[in-house]
BALUM-87720 format. One line per field, with one value per residue (C-alpha): residue number from 0; residue in three letters; x, y, z. Coordinates in steps of 0.5 Angstrom, whole numbers. Layout:
num	NUM ...
residu	ALA ...
X	X ...
Y	Y ...
Z	Z ...
***
This chain:
num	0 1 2 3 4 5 6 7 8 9 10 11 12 13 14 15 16 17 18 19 20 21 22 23 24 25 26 27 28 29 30 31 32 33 34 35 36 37 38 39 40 41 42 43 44 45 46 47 48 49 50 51 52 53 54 55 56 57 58 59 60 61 62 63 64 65 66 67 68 69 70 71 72 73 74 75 76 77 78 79 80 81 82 83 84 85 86 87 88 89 90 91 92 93 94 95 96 97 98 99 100 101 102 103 104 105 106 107 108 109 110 111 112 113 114 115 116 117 118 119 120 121 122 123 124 125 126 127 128 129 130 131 132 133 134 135 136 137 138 139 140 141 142 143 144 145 146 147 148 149 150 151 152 153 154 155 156 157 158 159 160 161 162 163 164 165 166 167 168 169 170 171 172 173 174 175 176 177 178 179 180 181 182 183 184 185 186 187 188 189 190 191 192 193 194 195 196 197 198 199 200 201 202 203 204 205 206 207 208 209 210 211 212 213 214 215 216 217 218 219 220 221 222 223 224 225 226 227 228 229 230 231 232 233 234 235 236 237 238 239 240 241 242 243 244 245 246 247 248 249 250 251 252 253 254 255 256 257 258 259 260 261 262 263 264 265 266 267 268 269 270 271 272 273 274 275 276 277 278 279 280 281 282 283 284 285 286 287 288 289 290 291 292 293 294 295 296 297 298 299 300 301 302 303 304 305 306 307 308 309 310 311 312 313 314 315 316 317 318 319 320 321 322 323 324 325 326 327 328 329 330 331 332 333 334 335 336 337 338 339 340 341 342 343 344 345 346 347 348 349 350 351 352 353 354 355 356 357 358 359 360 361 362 363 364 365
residu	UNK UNK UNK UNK UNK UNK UNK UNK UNK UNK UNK UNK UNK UNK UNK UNK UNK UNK UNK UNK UNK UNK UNK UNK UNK UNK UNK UNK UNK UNK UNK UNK UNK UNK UNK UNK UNK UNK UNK UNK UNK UNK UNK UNK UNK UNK UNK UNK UNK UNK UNK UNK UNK UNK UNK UNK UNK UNK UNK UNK UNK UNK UNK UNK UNK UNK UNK UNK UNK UNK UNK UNK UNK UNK UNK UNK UNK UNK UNK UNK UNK UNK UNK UNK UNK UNK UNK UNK UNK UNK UNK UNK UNK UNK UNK UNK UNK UNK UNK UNK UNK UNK UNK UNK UNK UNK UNK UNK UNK UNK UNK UNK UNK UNK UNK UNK UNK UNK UNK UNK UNK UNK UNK UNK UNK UNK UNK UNK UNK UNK UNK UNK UNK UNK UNK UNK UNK UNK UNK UNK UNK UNK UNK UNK UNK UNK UNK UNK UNK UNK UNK UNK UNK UNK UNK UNK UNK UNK UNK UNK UNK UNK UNK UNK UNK UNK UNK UNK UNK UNK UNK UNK UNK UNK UNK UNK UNK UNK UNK UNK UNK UNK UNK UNK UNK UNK UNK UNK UNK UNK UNK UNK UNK UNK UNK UNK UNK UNK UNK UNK UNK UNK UNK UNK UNK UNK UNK UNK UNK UNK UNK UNK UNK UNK UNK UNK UNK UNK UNK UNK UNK UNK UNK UNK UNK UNK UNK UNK UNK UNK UNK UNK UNK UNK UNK UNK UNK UNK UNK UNK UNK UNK UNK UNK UNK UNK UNK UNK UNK UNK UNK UNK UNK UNK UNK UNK UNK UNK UNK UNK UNK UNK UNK UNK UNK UNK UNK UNK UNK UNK UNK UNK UNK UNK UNK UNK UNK UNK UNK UNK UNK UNK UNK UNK UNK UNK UNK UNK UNK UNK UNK UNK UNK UNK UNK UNK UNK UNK UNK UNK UNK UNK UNK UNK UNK UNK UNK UNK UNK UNK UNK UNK UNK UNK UNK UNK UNK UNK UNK UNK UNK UNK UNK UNK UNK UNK UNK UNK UNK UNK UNK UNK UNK UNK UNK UNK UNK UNK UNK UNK UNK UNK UNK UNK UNK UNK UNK UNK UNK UNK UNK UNK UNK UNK UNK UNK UNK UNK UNK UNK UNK UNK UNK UNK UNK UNK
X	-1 3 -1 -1 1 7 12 18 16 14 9 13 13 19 25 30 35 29 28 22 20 14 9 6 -1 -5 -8 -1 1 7 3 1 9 11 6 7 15 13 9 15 20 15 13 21 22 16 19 27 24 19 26 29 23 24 31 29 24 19 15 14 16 15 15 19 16 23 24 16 13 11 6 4 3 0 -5 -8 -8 -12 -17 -23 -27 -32 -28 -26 -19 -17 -9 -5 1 6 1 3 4 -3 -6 -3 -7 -13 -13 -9 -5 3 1 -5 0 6 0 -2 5 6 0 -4 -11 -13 -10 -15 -20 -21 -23 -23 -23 -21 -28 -30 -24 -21 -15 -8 -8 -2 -4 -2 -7 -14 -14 -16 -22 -24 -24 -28 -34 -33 -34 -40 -43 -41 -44 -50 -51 -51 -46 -41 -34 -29 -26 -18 -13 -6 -2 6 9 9 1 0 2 -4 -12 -14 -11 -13 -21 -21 -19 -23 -29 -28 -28 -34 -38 -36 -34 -31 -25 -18 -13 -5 1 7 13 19 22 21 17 22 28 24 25 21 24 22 14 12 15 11 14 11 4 0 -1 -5 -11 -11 -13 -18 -21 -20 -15 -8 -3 4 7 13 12 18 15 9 7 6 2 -3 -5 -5 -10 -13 -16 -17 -21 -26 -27 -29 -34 -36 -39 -34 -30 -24 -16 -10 -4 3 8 15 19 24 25 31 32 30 23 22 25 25 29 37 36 45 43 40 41 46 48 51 43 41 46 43 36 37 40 32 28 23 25 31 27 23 28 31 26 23 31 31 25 27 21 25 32 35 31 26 29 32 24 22 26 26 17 18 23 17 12 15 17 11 8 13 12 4 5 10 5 -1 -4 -3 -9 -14 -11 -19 -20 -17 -23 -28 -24 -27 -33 -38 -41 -39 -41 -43 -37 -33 -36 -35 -29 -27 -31 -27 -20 -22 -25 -17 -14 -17 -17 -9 -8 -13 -18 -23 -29 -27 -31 -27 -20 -16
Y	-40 -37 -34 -29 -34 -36 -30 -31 -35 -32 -35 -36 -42 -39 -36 -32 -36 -38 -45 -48 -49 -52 -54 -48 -47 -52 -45 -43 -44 -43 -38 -35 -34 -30 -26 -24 -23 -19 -15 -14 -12 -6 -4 -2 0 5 7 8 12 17 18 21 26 28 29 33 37 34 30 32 29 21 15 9 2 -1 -8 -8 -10 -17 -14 -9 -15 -21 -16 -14 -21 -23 -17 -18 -13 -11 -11 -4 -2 3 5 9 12 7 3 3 -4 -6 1 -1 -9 -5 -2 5 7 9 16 16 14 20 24 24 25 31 34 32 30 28 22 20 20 12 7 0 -5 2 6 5 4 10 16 15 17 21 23 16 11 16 11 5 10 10 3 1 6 3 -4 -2 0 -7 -11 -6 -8 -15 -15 -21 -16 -15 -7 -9 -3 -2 2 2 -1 7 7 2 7 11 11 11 4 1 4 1 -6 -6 -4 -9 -14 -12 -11 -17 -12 -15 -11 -14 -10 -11 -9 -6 -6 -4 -4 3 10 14 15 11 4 -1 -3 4 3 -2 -8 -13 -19 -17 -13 -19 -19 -13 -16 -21 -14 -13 -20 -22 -27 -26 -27 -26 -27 -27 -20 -21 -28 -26 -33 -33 -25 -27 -33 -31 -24 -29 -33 -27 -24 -30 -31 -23 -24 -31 -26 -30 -23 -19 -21 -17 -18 -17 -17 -16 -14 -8 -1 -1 6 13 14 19 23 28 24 22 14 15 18 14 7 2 1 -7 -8 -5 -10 -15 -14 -13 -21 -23 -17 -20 -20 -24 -29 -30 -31 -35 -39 -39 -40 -47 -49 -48 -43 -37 -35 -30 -29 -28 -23 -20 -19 -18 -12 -8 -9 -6 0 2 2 6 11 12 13 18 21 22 24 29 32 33 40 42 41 48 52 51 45 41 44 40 33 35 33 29 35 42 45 53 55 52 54 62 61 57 63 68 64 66 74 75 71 75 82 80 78 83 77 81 74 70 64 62 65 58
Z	20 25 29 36 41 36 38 35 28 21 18 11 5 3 6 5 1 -3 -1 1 8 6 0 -3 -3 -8 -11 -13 -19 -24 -28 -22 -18 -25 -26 -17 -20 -25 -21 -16 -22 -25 -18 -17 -23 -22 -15 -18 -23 -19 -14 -20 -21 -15 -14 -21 -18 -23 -16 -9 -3 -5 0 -3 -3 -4 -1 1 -5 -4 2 -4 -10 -5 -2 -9 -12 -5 -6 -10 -15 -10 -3 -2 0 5 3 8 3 1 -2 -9 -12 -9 -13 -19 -18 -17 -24 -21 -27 -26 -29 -23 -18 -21 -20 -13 -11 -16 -12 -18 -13 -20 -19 -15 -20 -19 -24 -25 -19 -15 -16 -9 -5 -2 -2 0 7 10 17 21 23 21 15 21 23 16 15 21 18 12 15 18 12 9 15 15 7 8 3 2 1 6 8 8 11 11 16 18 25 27 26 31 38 36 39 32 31 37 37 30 32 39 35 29 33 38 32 29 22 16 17 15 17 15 19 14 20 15 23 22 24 20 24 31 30 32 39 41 39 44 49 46 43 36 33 31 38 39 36 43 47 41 42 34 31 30 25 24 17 12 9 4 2 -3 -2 5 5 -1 3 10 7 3 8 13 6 6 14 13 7 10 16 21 24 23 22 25 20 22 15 17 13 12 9 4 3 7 10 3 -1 4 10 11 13 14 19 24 22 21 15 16 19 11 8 12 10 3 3 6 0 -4 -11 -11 -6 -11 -18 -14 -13 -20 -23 -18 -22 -29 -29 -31 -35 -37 -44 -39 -35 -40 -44 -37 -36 -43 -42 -35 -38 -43 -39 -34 -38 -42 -36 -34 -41 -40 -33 -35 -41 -37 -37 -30 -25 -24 -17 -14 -16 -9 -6 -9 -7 0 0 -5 -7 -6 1 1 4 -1 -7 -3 -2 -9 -11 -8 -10 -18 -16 -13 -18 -23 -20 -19 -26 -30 -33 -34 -34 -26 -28 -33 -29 -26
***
């Protein structure tokens, strides 16, 4: 494992020919490297999908995840039930593993808070988070209550390269590591803070060496090697639960497409540089890999992709006929229990609205 005082290396098993540059893991079997690959594939076929909503004004403004899904799907099969996940916003391959359903994800991003009704592995963790970094703040606390609990789960929180020039992330880090917390935390540096580049974020050599100011280890990894991701967070994940601190973890990987739906990457961005990063993307990596070992063929693909197509489009289909959400109901996502301010003013939203529309029973105008 590649860690901070190793700047200019990627921890990584395989590359981006999809060559082993070392033996893999001896708890990574080929079961275990088709179900990942499978992930990948669902997890892009989801993300082209809710582009095309998007573009048909069927979904809000959505952030892609294409060419980072294998840090998505290794920090999912690295979390455990009863660890808490803290997501920033380009999380959907590890919500998906945790038992967030594809309507769910569709959901959030249509404005639907609905969707973060989490079930499942995901009943503890928390929302998306938009604001940059304040998810990192969140975790830590999630951490003391954890270490406070004496109980053996770990917090794991995501964040972009962008985050990491905010106080929140440095505050976080700092106290994980003086209150000794079990705190994972996970760079995705897709090389991009929507059109600032990574060169413009820091003059450090990378971001794993954050953690060296913090007093914590250190890990840079392959975020484009689903290998390497879930075992560097594995192993990170069992010194938080083991009681043995904190673990920073920069994935390098690169964002294929714009920032979101809402962004123009052309703009700003080399498109020979884009070129070059699609020859180092995940999901070739590993197909390629797997076709090496005669662990996969076309049938399989061909099997693959029609199961993926049907999920995804009966999810889209369930998404597209759920009734639309009530207008005050996003006041009660606020807070576990209604304050008195919000049910005033929740009260007063349903008075107008039936005064507006001539409803004659308010409790029952939405």
């Amino acid at each position: 494992m590649n860690h901070v005082s190793q700047r200019n290396t990627h921890y990584c098993f395989l590359d981006a020919q999809g060559q082993n540059l070392e033996p893999l893991p001896s708890d990574i079997s080929l079961d275990w490297l088709r179900a990942a690959y499978r992930h990948m594939v669902l997890i892009r076929a989801l993300d082209k999908k809710v582009v095309a909503l998007q573009r048909t004004g069927q979904m809000r403004t959505y952030p892609s995840c294409l060419g980072q899904e294998a840090i998505g799907v290794g920090i999912g099969l690295a979390l455990q039930e009863n660890d808490i996940f803290v997501p920033y916003y380009r999380d959907q391959a590890t919500l998906y593993l945790r038992g967030v359903t594809l309507t769910q994800i569709m959901q959030i991003w249509g404005g639907d808070e609905r969707g973060h009704l989490f079930t499942g592995h995901a009943h503890r963790d928390l929302p998306l988070c938009i604001p940059i970094a304040t998810q990192m703040t969140h975790a830590a606390g999630v951490a003391v209550a954890l270490k406070s609990r004496a109980e053996p789960h770990a917090a794991l929180v995501t964040c972009g390269d962008g985050a990491t020039s905010k106080g929140d992330f440095s505050e976080a880090l700092n106290l994980a590591a003086l209150w000794h917390l079990p705190l994972v935390s996970v760079i995705n540096n897709n090389q991009w803070a929507i059109s600032v580049p990574l060169t413009m974020q820091t003059a450090a050599s990378t971001l794993a060496q954050k953690a060296i100011a913090a007093g914590m280890d250190g890990i840079r990894v392959d975020g484009n090697d689903v290998v390497a991701v879930y075992h560097a967070v594995d192993l990170a994940l069992k010194k938080a639960r083991s009681g043995k601190g904190p673990t920073l973890i920069e994935a390098v990987s690169y964002r294929l497409t714009d920032h979101t739906t809402a962004d123009d990457a052309t703009r700003y961005r080399d498109i020979q540089q884009v070129n070059d990063a699609w020859e180092r993307e995940p999901i070739k990596r590993l197909q390629t890999w797997l076709h090496a070992q005669h662990a996969w063929d076309p049938a399989q693909e061909t099997a693959l992709l029609e199961a993926v197509r049907t999920e995804v489009d009966a999810a889209v289909a369930a998404y597209l006929a759920l009734p639309p959400q009530a207008a005050d109901e996003f006041l009660q996502f606020q807070f576990a229990q209604m304050t008195k301010p919000l049910t005033a003013q929740q009260r007063y939203q349903q008075v107008r609205f039936a005064t507006d529309s001539g409803t004659q029973d308010p409790q029952g105008a939405r």
